[in-house]
C-alpha positions in Angstrom: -200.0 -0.9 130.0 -197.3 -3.7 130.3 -194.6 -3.7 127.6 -195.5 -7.5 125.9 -191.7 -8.8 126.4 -192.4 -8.6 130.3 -195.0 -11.1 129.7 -192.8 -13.8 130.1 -191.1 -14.6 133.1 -188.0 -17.2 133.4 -187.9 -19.2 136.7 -184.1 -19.3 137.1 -184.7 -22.9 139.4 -180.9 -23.6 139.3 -179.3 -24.6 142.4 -177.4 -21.3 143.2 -176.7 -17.5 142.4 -173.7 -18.2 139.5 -175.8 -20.8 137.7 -178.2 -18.1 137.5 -176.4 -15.1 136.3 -174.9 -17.8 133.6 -178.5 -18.5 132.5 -179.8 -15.1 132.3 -176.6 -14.0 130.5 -177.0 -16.8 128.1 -181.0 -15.9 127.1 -179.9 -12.3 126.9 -182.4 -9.7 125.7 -184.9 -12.3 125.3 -186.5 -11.9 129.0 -186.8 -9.4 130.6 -188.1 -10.9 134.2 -187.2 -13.5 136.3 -188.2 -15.4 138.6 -186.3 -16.5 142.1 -188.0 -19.0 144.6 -186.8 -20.9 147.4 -184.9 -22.9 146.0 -182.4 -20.6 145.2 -182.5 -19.1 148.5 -180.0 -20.5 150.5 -177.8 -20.7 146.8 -177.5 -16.9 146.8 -180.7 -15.8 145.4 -180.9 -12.4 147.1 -177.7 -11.5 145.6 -178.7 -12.9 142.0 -182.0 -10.6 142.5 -179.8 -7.3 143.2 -177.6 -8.0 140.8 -180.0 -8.3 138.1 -182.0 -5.5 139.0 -179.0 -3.2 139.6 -176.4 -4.3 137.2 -178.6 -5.7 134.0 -181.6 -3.6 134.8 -183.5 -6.9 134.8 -187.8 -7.6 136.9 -187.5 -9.5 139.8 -190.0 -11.5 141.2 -188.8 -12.9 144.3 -191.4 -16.5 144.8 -191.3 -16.8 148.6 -194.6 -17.7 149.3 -194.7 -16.4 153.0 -197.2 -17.4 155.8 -196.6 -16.9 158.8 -198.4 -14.7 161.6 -199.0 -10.9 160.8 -196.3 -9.4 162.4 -193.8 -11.9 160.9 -195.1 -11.6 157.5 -195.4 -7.5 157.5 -191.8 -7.5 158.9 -190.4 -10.4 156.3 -191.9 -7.9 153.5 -190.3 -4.6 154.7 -187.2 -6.5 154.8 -187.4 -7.8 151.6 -188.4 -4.7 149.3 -185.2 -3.2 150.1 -184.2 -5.2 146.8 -186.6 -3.3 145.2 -188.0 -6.3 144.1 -190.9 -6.1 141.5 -193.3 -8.8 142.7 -193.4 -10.9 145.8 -195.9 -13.9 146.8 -197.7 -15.1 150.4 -200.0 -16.8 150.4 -203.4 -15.7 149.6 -204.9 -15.9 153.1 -206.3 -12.5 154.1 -204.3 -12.2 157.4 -201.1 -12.6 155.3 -202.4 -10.1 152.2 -203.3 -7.8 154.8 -199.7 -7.8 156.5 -197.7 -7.9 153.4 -199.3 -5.0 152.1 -198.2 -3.2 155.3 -194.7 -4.3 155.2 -194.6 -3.3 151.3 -195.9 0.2 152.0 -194.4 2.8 150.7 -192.6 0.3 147.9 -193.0 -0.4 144.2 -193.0 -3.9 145.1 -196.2 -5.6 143.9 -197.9 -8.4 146.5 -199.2 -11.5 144.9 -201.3 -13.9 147.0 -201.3 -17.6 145.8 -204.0 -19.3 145.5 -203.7 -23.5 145.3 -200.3 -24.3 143.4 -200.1 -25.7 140.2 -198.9 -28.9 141.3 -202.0 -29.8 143.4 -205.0 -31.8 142.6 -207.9 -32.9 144.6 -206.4 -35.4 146.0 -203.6 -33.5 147.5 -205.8 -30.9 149.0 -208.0 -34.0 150.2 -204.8 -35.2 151.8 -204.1 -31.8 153.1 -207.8 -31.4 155.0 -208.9 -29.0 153.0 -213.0 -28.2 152.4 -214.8 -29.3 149.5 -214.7 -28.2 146.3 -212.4 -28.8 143.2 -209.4 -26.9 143.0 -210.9 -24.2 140.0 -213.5 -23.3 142.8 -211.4 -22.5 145.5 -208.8 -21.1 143.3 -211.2 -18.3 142.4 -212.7 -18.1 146.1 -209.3 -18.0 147.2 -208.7 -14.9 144.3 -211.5 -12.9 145.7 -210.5 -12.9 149.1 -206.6 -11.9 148.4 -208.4 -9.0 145.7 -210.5 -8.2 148.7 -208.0 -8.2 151.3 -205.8 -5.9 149.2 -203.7 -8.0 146.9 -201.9 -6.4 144.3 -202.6 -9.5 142.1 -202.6 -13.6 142.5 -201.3 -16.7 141.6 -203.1 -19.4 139.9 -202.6 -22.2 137.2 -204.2 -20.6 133.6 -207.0 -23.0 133.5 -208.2 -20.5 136.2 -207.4 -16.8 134.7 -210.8 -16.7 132.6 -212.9 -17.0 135.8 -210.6 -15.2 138.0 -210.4 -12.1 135.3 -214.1 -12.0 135.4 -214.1 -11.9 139.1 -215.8 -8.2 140.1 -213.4 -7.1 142.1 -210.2 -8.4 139.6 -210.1 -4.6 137.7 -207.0 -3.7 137.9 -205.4 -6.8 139.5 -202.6 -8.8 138.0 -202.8 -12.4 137.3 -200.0 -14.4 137.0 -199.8 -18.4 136.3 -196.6 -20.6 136.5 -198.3 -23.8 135.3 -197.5 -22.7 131.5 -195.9 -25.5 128.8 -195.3 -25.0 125.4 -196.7 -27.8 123.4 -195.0 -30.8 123.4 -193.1 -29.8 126.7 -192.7 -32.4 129.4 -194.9 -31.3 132.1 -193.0 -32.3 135.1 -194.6 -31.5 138.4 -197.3 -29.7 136.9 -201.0 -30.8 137.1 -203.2 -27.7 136.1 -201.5 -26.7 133.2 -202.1 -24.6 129.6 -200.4 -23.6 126.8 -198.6 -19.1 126.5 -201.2 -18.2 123.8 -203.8 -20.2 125.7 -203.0 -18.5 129.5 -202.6 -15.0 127.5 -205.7 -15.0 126.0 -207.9 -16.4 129.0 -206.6 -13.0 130.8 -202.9 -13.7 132.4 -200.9 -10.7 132.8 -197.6 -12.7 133.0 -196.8 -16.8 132.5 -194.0 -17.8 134.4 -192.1 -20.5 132.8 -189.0 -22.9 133.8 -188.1 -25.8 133.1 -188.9 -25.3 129.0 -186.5 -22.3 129.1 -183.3 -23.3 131.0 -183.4 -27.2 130.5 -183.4 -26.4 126.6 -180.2 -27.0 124.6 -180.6 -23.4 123.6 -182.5 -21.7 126.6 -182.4 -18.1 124.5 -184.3 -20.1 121.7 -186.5 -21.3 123.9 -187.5 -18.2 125.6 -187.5 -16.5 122.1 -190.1 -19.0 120.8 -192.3 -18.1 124.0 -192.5 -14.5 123.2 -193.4 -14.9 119.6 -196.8 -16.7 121.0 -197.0 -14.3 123.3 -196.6 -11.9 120.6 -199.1 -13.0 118.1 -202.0 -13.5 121.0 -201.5 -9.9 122.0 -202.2 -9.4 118.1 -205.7 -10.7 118.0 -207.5 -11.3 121.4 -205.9 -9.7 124.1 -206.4 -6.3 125.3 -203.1 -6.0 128.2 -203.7 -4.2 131.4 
């Protein structure tokens, strides 16, 4: 079972490693798990996740989305659970499941494979070559193959979860969609997107959210506000895993 605060998950997309720690320290006990992606790598982000894990006793989901050969991959992941980090994403080819698992053996750290990002439409994946078929239906062919390949869990926008939770071989298997705006939030870069109670119910383990939380003028109200939704869908539909 997964305490119901850990639900929510903060991006910290701030351009470096102090801007971070500020954030965190300003939401407080409201989150308890954070996100760091790329973005903040090169700002410090390694640091900022050991220091939260360590210090504040904070979840770390470090948002790398790795792809590269299997070797690379498995050896990128062994490197990077020494941060006892709590999740970690590649990208949802089998090849680079496959790897990550290996590299994350004998870890806690969780391997999420991502299936077609948040911000993508047909179009994009049109302009990217990629087969037929709208994003929903390779998002959940994608799911299957990382669930069959070994993934810990994926990555997908919640107007997926419902028909990746229903996938046969999802028992067990965490889903978790970025993608996630409370109503009347600008919706930025996102394309494929839902509101907490909304992803929650349709069978999302966690909804990682950003820009709502730390471009608020009061990012610990913001966050709080999430996990009351949060709160009151686990009180009448969902059962958590």
């Amino acid at each position: 079972m997964t305490d119901v605060s850990d639900k929510l998950i903060v991006a910290l997309d701030v351009p470096d490693a102090l801007s971070g720690l500020k954030l965190a320290g300003e939401i407080g006990e409201a989150v308890s798990f954070y996100k760091i992606g790329l973005g903040m790598l090169t700002g410090g982000g390694l640091a900022l996740a050991n220091e939260l894990k360590q210090d504040h006793g904070k979840r770390i989901f470090l948002d790398m989305k790795l792809f590269d050969i299997g070797a690379t991959v498995e050896a990128a992941v062994r490197g990077l659970t020494q941060f006892d980090i709590d999740f970690l994403t590649v990208h949802g080819d089998p090849h680079v499941v496959r790897a990550a698992k290996e590299g994350a053996a004998g870890s806690n750290t969780k391997i999420l494979g991502v299936t077609i990002l948040t911000s993508l439409d047909r179009s994009d994946l049109d302009d990217s070559l990629l087969i037929e078929g709208t994003p929903r239906d390779l998002v959940i062919e994608r799911a299957a193959r990382a669930f069959e390949a070994g993934a810990d869990g994926i990555i997908c926008s919640p107007q997926e979860a419902a028909a990746v939770r229903a996938l046969d071989n999802a028992e067990g298997r965490l889903i978790v969609t970025p993608g996630v705006r409370p109503h009347g939030a600008d919706l930025g870069d996102q394309k494929r997107v839902s509101t907490p109670a909304v992803a929650i119910n349709d069978g999302a383990d966690h909804i990682v959210v950003g820009r709502p939380v730390w471009k608020a003028a009061d990012p610990r109200a913001a966050a709080e506000a999430i996990q009351t939704e949060i709160a009151r869908a686990h009180t009448t539909n969902v059962t958590f895993r």
